[in-house]
C-alpha positions, -999 to +999 in steps of 0.1 A: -336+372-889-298+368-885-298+382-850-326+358-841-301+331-849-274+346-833-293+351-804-304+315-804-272+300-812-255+316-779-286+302-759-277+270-772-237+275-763-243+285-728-267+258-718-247+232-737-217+245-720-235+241-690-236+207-691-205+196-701-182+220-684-190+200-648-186+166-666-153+176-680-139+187-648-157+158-630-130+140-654-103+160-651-107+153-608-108+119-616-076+114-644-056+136-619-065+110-588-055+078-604-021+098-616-016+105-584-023+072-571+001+058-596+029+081-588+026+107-607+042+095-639+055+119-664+019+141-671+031+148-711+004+122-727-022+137-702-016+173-710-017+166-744-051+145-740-065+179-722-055+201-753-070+181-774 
């Protein structure tokens, strides 16, 4: 029963990962644009936003 679990548990981490790994990269395209845009400013704050 445990391995049923398991099993289902990485079926739900791959398809939720899925769907949010193009969002989050959608949004790192986007917070990298506007930096640029503004001159790239000093990119601490925003590295430490990403880590988070």
């Amino acid at each position: 029963m445990k391995a049923v679990a398991e099993i289902v548990t990485a079926i739900i981490l791959l398809a939720s990962g899925g769907y949010l790994a193009p969002k989050a990269i959608e949004s790192f395209k986007k917070e990298t644009l506007v930096k640029i845009d503004k001159g790239l400013p000093p990119l601490q704050t925003f590295s430490q936003k990403l880590q988070r």
